[in-house]
BABA-152479 format. One line per 10 residues: number of its first residue (from 1); their letters; for each residue x, y, z of C-alpha. Coordinates in Angstrom, 2 decimals, decimal comma. Layout:
BEGIN
NUM = A = X Y Z | ...
This chain:
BEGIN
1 = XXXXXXXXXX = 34,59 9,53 -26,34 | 35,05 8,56 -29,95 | 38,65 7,79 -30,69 | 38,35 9,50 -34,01 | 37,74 13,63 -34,73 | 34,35 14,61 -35,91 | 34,46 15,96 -40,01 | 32,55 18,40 -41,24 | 29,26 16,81 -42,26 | 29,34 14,18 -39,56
11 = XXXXXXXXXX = 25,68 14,73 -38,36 | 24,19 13,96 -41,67 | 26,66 11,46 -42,41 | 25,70 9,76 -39,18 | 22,00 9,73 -40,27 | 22,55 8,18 -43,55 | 24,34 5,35 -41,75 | 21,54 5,05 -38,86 | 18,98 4,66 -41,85 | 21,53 2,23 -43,59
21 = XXXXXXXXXX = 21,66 0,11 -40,50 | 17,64 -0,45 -41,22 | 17,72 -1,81 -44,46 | 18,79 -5,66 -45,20 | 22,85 -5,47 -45,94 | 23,56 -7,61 -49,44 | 24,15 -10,86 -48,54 | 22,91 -10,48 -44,94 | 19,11 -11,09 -42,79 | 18,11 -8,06 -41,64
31 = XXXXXXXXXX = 18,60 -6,97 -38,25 | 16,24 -7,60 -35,75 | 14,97 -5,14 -33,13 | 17,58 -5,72 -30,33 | 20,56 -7,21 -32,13 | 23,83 -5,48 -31,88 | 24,88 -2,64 -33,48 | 28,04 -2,74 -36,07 | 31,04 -4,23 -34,24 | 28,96 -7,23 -32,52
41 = XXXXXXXXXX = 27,13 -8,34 -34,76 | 24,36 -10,88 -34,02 | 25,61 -14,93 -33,80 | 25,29 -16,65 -37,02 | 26,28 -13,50 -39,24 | 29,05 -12,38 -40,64 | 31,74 -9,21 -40,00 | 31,42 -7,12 -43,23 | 34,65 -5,66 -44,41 | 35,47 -3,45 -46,67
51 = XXXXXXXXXX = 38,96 -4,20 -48,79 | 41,23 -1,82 -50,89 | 44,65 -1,64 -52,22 | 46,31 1,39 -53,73 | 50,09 1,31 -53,82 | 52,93 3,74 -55,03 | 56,47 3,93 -53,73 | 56,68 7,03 -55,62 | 60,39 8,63 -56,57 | 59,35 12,92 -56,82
61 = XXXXXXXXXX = 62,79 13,01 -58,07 | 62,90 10,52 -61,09 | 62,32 11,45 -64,41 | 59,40 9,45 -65,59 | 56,78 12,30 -65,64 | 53,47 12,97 -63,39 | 51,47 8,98 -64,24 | 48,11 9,93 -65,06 | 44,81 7,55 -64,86 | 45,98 6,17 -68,13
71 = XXXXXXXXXX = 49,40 5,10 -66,96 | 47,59 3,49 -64,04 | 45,36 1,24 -66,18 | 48,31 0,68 -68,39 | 49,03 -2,82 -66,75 | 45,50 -3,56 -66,90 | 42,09 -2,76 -66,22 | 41,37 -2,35 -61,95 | 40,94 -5,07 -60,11 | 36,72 -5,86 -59,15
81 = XXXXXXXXXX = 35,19 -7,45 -56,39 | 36,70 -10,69 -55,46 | 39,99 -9,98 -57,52 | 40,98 -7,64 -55,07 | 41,02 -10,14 -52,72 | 44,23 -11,25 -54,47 | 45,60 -8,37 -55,73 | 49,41 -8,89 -53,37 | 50,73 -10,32 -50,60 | 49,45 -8,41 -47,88
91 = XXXXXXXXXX = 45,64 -8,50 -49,41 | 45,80 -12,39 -49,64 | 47,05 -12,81 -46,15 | 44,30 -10,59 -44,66 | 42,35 -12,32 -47,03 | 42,90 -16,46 -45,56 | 43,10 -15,20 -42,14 | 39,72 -12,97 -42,13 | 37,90 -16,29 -44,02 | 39,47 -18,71 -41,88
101 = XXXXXXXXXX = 37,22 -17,02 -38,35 | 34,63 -17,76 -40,68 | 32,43 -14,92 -39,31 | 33,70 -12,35 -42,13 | 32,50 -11,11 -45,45 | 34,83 -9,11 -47,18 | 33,80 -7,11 -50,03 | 36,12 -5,75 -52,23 | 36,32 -2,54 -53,60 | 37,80 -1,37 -56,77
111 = XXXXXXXXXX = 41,26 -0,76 -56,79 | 44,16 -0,48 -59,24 | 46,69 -2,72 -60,08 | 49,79 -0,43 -60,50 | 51,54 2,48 -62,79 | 53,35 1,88 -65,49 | 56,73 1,80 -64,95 | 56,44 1,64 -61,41 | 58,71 2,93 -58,49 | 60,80 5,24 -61,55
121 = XXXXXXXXXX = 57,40 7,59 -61,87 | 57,89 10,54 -60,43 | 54,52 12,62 -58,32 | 50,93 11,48 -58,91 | 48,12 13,57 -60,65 | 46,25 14,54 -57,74 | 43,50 13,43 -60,30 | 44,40 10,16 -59,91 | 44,18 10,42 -56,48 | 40,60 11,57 -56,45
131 = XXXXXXXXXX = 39,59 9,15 -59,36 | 40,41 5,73 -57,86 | 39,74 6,62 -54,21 | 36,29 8,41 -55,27 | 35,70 4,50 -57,01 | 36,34 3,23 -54,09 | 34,09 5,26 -51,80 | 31,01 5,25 -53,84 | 31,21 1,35 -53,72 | 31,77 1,95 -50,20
141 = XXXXXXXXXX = 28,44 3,97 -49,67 | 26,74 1,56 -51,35 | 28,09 -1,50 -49,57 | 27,13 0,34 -46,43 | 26,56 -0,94 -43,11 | 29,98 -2,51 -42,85 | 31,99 -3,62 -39,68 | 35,26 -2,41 -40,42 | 37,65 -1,34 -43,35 | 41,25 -2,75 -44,78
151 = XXXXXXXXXX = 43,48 -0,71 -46,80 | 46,48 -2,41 -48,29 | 48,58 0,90 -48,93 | 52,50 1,27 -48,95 | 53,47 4,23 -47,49 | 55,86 5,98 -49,72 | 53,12 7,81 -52,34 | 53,40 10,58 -53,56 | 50,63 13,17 -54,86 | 50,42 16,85 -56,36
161 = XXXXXXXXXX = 48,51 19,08 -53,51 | 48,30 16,05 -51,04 | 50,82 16,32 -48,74 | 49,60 12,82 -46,77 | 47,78 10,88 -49,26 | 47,79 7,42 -46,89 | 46,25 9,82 -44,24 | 44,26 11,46 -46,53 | 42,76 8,26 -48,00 | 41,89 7,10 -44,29
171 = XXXXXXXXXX = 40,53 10,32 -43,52 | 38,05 10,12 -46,31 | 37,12 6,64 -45,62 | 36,41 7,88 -42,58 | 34,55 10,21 -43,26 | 32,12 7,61 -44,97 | 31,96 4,97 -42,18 | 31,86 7,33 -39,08 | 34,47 7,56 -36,26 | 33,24 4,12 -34,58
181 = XXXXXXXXXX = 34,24 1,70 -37,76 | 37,98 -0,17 -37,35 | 39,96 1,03 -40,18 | 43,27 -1,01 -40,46 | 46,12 -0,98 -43,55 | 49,07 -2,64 -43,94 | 52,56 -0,82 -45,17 | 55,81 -1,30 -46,77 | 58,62 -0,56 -44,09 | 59,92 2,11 -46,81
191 = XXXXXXXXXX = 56,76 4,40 -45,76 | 57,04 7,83 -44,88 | 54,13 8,50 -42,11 | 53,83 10,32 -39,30 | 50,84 10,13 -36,40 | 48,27 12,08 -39,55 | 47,04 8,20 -40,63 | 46,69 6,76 -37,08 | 44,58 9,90 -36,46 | 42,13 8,27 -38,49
201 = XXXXXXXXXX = 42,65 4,94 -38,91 | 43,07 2,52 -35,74 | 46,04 0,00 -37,22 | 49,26 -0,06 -38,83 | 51,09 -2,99 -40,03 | 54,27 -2,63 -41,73 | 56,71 -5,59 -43,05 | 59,46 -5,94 -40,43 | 61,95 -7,57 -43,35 | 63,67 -5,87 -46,40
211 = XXXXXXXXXX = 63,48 -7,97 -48,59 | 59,85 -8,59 -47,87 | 58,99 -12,28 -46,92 | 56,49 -11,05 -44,06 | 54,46 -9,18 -46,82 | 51,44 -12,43 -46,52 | 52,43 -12,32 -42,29 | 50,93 -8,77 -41,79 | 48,07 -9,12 -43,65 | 47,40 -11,87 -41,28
221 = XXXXXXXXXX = 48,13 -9,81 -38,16 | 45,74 -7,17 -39,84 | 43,31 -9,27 -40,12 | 43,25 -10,92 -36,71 | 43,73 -7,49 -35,17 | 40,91 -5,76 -36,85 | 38,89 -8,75 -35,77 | 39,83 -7,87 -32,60 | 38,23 -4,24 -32,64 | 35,44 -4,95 -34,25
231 = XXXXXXXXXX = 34,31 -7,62 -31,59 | 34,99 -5,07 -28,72 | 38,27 -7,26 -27,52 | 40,71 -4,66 -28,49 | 40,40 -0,93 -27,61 | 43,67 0,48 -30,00 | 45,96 3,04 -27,90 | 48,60 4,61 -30,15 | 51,61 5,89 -30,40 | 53,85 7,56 -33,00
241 = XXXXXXXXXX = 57,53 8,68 -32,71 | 60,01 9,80 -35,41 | 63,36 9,68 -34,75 | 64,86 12,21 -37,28 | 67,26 9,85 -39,35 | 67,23 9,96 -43,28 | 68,83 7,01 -45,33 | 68,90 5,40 -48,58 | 67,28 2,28 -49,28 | 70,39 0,05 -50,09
251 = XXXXXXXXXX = 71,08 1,01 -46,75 | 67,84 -1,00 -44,63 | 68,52 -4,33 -45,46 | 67,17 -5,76 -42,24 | 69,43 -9,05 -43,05 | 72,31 -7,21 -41,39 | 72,92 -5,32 -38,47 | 72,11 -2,67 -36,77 | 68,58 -3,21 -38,43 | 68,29 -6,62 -37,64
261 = XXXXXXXXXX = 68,26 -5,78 -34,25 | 65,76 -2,99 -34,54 | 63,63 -5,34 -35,92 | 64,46 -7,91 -33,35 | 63,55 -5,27 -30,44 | 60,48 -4,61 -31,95 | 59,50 -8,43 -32,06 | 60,74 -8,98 -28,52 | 57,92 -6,17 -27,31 | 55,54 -7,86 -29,19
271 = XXXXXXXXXX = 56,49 -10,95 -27,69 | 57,19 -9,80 -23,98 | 53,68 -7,44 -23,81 | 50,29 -9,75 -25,25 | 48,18 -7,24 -27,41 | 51,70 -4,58 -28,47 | 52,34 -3,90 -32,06 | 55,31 -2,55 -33,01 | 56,05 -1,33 -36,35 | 58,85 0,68 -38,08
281 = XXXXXXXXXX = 59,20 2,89 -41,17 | 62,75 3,03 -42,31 | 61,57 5,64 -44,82 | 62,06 6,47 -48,62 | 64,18 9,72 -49,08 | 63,23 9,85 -53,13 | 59,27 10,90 -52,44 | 59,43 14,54 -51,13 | 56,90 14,90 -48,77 | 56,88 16,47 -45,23
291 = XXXXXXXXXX = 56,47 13,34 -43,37 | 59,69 12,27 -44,95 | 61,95 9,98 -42,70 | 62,09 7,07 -40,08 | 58,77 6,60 -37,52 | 58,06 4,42 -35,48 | 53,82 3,33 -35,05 | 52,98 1,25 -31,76 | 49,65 0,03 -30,60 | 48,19 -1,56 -27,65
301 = XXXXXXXXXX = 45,11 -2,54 -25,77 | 43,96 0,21 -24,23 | 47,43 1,19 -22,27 | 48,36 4,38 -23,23 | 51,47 4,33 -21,29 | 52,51 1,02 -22,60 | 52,29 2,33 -25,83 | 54,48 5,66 -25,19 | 56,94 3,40 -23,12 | 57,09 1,01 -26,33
311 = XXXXXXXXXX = 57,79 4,17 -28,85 | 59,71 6,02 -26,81 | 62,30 2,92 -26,13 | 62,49 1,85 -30,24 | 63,03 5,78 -30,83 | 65,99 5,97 -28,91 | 67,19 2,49 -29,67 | 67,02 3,34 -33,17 | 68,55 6,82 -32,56 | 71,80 5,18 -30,86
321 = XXXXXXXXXX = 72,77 2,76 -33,26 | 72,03 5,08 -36,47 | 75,47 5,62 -37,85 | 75,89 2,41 -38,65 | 72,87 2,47 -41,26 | 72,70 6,00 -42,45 | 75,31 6,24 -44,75 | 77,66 3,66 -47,27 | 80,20 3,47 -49,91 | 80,12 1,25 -52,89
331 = XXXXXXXXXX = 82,11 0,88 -55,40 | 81,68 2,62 -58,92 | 81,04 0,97 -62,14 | 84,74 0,59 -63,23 | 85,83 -1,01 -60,07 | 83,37 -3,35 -59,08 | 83,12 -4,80 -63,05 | 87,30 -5,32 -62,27 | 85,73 -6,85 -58,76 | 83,79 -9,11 -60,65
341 = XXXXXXXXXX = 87,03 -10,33 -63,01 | 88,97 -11,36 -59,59 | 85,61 -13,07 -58,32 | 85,03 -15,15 -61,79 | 88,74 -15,77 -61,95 | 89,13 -17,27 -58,52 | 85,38 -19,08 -59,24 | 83,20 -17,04 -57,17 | 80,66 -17,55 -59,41 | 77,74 -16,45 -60,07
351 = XXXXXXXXXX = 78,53 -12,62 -59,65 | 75,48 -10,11 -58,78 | 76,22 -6,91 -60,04 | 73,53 -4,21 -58,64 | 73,25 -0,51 -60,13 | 70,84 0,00 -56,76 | 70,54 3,71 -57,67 | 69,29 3,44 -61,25 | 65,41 4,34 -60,82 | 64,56 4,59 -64,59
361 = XXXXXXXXXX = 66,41 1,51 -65,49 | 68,03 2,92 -68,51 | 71,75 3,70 -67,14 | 74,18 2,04 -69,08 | 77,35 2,70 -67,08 | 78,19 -1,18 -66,18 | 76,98 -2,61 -69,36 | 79,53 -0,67 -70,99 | 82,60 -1,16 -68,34 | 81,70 -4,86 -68,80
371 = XXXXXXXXXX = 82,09 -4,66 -72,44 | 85,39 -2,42 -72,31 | 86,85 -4,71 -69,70 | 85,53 -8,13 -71,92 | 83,73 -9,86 -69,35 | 81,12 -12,35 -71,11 | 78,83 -15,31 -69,55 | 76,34 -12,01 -68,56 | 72,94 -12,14 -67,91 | 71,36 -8,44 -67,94
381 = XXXXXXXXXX = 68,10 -8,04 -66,85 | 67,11 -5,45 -67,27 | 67,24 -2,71 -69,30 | 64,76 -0,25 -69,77 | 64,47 1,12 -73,32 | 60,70 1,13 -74,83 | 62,35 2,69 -77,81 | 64,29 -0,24 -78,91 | 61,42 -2,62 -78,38 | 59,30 -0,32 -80,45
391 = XXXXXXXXXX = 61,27 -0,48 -83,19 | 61,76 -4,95 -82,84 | 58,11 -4,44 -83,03 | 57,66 -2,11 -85,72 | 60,18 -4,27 -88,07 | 58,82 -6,94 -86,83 | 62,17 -8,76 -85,74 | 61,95 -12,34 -84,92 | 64,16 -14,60 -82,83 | 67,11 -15,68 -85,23
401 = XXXXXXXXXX = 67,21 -12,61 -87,15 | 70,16 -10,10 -86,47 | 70,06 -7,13 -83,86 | 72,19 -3,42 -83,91 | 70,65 -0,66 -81,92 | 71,77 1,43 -79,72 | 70,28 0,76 -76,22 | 69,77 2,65 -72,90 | 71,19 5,94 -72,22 | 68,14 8,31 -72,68
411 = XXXXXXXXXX = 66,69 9,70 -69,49 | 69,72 11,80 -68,65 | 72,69 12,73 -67,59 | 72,88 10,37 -64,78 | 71,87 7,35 -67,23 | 75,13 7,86 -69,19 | 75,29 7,20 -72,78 | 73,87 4,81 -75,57 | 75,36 1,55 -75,87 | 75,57 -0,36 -79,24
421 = XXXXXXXXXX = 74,68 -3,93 -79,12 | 75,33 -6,44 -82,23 | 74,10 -9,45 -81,72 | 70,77 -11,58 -82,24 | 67,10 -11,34 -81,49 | 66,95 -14,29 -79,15 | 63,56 -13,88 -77,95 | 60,60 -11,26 -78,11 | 57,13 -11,73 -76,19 | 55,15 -10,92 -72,67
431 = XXXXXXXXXX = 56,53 -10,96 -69,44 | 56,27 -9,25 -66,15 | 52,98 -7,79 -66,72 | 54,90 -5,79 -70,28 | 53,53 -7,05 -73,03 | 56,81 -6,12 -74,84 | 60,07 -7,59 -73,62 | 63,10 -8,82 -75,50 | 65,72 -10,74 -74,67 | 68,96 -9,76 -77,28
441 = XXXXXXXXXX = 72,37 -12,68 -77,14 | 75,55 -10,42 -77,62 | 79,24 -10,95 -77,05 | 80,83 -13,34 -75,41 | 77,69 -16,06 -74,87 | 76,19 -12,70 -73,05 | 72,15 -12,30 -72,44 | 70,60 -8,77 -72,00 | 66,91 -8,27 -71,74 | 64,89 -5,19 -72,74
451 = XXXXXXXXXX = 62,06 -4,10 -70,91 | 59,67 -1,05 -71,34 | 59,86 -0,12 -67,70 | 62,01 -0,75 -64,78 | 61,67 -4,24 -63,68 | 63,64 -5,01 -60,67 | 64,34 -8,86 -60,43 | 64,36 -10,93 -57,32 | 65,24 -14,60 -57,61 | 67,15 -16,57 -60,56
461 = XXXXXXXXXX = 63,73 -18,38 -61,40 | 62,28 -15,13 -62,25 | 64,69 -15,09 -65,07 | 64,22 -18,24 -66,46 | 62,08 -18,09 -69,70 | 62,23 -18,30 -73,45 | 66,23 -20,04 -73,94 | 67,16 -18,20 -70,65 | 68,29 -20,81 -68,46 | 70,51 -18,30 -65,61
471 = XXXXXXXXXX = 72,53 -21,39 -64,39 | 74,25 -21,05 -67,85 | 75,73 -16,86 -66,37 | 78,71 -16,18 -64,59 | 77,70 -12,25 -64,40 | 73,83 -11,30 -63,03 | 74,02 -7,15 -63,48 | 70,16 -6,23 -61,85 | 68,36 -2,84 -61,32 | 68,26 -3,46 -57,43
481 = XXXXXXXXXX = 69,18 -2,48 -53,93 | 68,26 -4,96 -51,47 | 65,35 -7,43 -53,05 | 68,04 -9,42 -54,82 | 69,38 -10,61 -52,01 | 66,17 -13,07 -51,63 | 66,90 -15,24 -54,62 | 70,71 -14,73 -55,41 | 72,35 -13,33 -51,37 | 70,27 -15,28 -48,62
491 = XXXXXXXXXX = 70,24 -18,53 -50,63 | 73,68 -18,71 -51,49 | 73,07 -18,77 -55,00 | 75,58 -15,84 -55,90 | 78,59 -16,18 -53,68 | 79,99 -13,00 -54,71 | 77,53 -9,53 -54,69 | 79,16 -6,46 -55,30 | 76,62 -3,21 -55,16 | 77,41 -0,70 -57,73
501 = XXXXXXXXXX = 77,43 3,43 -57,14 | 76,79 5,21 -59,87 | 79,55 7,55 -61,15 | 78,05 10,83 -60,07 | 75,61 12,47 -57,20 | 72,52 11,67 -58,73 | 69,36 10,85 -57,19 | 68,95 7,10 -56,48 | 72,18 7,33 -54,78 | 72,71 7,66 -50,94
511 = XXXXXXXXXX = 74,33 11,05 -51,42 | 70,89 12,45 -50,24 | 71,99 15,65 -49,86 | 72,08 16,13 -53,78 | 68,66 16,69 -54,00 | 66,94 19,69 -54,03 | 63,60 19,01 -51,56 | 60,92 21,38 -51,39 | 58,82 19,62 -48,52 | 61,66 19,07 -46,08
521 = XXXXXXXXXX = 64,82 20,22 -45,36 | 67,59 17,76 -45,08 | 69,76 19,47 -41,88 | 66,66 18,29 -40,02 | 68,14 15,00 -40,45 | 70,86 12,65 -39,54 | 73,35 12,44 -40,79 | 73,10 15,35 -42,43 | 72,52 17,87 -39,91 | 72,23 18,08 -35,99
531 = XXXXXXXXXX = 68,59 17,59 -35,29 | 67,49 19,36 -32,13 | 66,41 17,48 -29,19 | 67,84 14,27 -29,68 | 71,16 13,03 -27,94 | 73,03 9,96 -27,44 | 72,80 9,49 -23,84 | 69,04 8,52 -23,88 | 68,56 5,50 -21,09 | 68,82 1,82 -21,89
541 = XX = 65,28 0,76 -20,77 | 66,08 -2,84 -21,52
């Protein structure tokens, strides 16, 4: 029986492959009376693979407006062929992996690099949907036979009148390579997805760390696993559970427990039971979508009650230890920039101040509590305001000459109010994939850089460019929630790292039940309700 449904047009479908299989395949001899079908192919040749990436970790709520196709080529034109072989982390680890067995081709399909202004767009045109995946699939047609698929996806997107569109994109893939074809995609643990993608697809592999070092590791695994199924050595049995918890994002650092754990117990099935994958989605609360919310995706080979055991167990582990990562308080703006004094006073220094909930990347409610309360030695970076670098452009400022705009404050409410700045242009020029950034000296030997979208900086070498040397800062204040913590937390770089609320219940923040949703209802979820059917005396199979 075919693991995967039959879709409408499947007969003819099937016949266009059968013919497909009789023609030579690019690249390829063609196959001989008697050699295998697709899956074992003949010794000597090569897997074929088809390889995609589309990624959005999109925020419904944020006020960035529906991207379009032209906000998607913004950053640059698709990536072709072999560039999508390199397009992140998770492509170029499926990418060594699948070339060092040496029996695969890959062929890569069109794919775009990213929107414009990235995680702070709000829902997709469901035009852009159909535009880049329809790319994709009429290279796919035309690439046809191949031996299995890879999608490098992340989980969280959002798109107008497509309610799943990871699922959706699976299901139309397969509807192009028929239900016996391995298709396998790899996910950031922020995903919202329930059992619609493993309907059609046979793998899931989603980053078991937050920040994400293991991006490059499940690539790998997805590679060596679809390897697996496509040679007839791995027959996938799933599972899907979704334990009804709801949390912000500052809230799943997996550095910390109870997460750690989770992600420990998931790694100890793996280990204990040869052919399990376990994966978790923590969730992202700001897309609103009905498959919002923590899941949990197992596979193994061929034992369906392994599988079900596996889910069942990380479900209710999860489950019991969930109020210690569904909610948190941080300080506000005024008290952790007064934090921040008593840390550079007693030589705590460097000090990472993080507005985690500031999506858009234009609030300006720390920059201006460090000014009132005269901290200097600061390093901003960054602050969104395409405005203000229009207008460095447009007069054409260079570094030396003088700077006094008002910056930030535009998107809203929740993004508080214009600050003045008085200082000097210090540096103008590309970076982060923006051709427009400035970097504006101010104050007290103070540093804040303007970017035309949010930029969300990781590590201290990230921020050294132009005269920015960040050893020279006593004060880091990012646009982040837990990614920080790889360059300035978990190497001991900033000894003091204060996480900043914002001064209201605004989306971004973990006061979740702020928002207005449309797609889900928040008393469906801990903690903000009392979901039926789960408990808290579920038994410790371990």
């Amino acid at each position: 029986m075919d693991r995967h449904p039959s879709l409408p047009g499947q007969p003819a479908l099937l016949l266009a492959l059968a013919l497909a299989l009789l023609l030579p395949a690019a690249g390829c001899e063609p196959r001989e009376e008697g050699t295998p079908a697709i899956g074992t192919p003949a010794e000597g040749t090569a897997f074929r693979v088809a390889v995609a990436r589309f990624s959005h970790e999109t925020c419904t709520f944020c006020p960035g407006g529906d991207p379009g196709i032209e906000d998607w080529l913004r950053m640059g034109p698709p990536h072709e062929g072999d560039e999508v072989l390199g397009a992140s982390g998770y492509v170029r680890g499926f990418t060594q992996q699948a070339r060092e067995f040496g029996d695969i081709e890959l062929i890569g399909l069109t794919s775009p690099r990213g929107v414009f202004g990235g995680t702070s767009r709000s829902w997709n045109q469901e035009e852009v949907f159909d535009h880049f995946v329809g790319q994709m699939l009429e290279e796919l047609r035309e690439a046809l036979p191949v031996d299995g698929v890879f999608l490098s996806l992340h989980g969280a997107m959002a798109v107008r009148n497509i309610p799943r569109p990871e699922a959706e994109m699976a299901r139309r893939f397969r509807e192009v390579v028929g239900p016996d074809v391995p298709i396998v995609a790899t996910f950031d643990l922020h995903g919202n997805e329930d059992e619609e993608f493993l309907r059609w697809a046979d793998g899931s592999f989603v980053t078991k760390r937050f920040p994400h070092y293991d991006a490059w590791r499940q690539g790998e695994r997805a590679a060596r696993y679809l390897r697996s199924v496509m040679r007839g050595t791995y027959t996938p049995a799933t599972a899907v559970r979704r334990p009804p918890i709801l949390t912000g994002t500052v809230l799943q650092w997996t550095g910390q427990s109870p997460l750690m754990d989770v992600m420990e117990r998931a790694r100890r099935w793996e280990d204990r039971e040869p052919g399990a994958f376990v994966n978790v989605f923590l969730g992202f609360p700001w897309s609103d979508v009905p498959t919002l919310g923590t899941s949990i995706h197992v596979m193994t080979n061929g034992d369906q009650e392994l599988a079900d055991e596996i889910a069942d167990d990380m479900a209710e582990f999860i489950w019991r230890v969930r109020a210690d990562w569904a909610s948190g308080e941080f300080p506000g703006p005024r008290e952790a920039v007064a934090q921040a004094r008593e840390a550079i006073a007693a030589g705590e220094t460097p000090v990472v101040l993080a507005d985690y909930w500031d999506r858009p990347g234009d609030a300006t409610w720390t920059l201006r509590e460090l000014i009132d309360q005269g901290v200097g030695r600061i390093l901003y970076a960054s602050l969104t305001d395409e405005p203000a670098l229009d207008r460095i452009w447009e007069e054409d400022l260079q570094p030396g000459d003088p700077f006094d705009m008002e910056v930030g404050g535009y998107t809203g409410e929740q993004a508080g109010t214009p600050v003045r700045i008085t200082g000097t242009l210090a540096w103008r020029g590309s970076r982060w994939s923006y051709d427009r950034v400035a970097a504006i000296e101010f104050g007290d030997e103070s540093m804040l850089v303007l970017v035309p979208g949010y930029q969300q900086s990781t590590t201290p070498g990230t921020l050294r460019f132009g005269p920015i040397e960040p050893d020279d800062y006593e004060v880091f204040v990012l646009k982040t929630r837990v990614h920080f913590r790889r360059g300035f937390d978990e190497t001991g770089y900033a000894p003091t790292n204060i996480i900043v609320d914002a001064p209201g219940d605004w989306f971004g923040t973990v006061r979740l039940e702020a928002l207005e949703y449309e797609n889900a209802r928040q008393s469906d979820f801990y903690p903000f309700g009392s979901p039926a059917g789960w408990h808290d005396e579920a038994p410790d199979r371990w």
